[in-house]
Every structure is written in C-alpha cells, then in structure tokens.
C-alpha positions as CSV (number, residue, x, y, z in Angstrom):
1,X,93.1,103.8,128.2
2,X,92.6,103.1,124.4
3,X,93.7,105.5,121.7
4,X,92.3,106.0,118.9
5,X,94.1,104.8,115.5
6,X,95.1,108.0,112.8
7,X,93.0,108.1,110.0
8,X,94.6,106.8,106.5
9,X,94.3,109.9,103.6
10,X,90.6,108.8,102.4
11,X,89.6,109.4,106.0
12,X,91.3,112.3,107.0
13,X,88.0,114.7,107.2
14,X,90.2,117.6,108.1
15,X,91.9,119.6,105.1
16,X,95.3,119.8,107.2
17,X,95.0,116.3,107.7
18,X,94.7,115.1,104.0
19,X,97.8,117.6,103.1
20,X,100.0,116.1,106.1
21,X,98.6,112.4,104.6
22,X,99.6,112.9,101.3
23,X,102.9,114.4,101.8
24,X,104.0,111.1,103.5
25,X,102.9,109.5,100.8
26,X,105.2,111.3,98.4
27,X,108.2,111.5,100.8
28,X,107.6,107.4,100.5
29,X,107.9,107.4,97.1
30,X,110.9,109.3,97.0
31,X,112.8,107.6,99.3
32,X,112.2,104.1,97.3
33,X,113.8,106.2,94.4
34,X,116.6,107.4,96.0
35,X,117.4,103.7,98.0
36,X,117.3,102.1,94.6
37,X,119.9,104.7,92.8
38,X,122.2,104.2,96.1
39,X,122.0,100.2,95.6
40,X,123.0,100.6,92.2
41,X,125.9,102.9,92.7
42,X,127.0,100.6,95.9
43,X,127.1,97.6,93.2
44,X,128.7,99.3,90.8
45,X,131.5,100.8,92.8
46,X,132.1,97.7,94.3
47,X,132.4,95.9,91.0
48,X,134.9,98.5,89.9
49,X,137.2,98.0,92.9
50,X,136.7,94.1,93.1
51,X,137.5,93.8,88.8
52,X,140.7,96.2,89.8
53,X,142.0,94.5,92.2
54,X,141.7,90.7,89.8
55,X,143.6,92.4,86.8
C-alpha cells in the first residue's frame, strides 16, 4: 500500500493545513536563531576558561 506524500504550504488547499504549514516554517526559523546564539556562547565560554587556565 502507497501513501500519499503531505502537501508543502503552496499546496495545502485546506485553511488548517496552510496554518499548521506555516508554523513549521517559523518554528524552523527560530530554532536556526537560537542554535547559532548557543554556538556562540559555547565558544565564548570555552575561550574564557581555556585563556584562564594559560595565564
């Protein structure tokens, strides 16, 4: 039995459908955001500790 593949947003015919749609596409957005702030505060701290510990 084959199922059938979700529709991306411009598909979605379905009101509910295009809200679920573009709501992923924001949480997506977000997330980038909030992995790039957490690599930079990971680098930093690290940096910190690693220039303590040398002087």
């Amino acid at each position: 039995m084959q199922r059938t593949l979700p529709l991306p947003a411009s598909g979605a015919r379905h009101p509910f459908r295009q809200a679920v749609a573009a709501q992923r596409l924001a949480r997506t957005r977000v997330r980038d955001e909030e992995d790039v702030k957490l690599f930079v505060l990971s680098f930093s701290a690290f940096f910190v500790c690693f220039y303590t510990f040398i002087f």
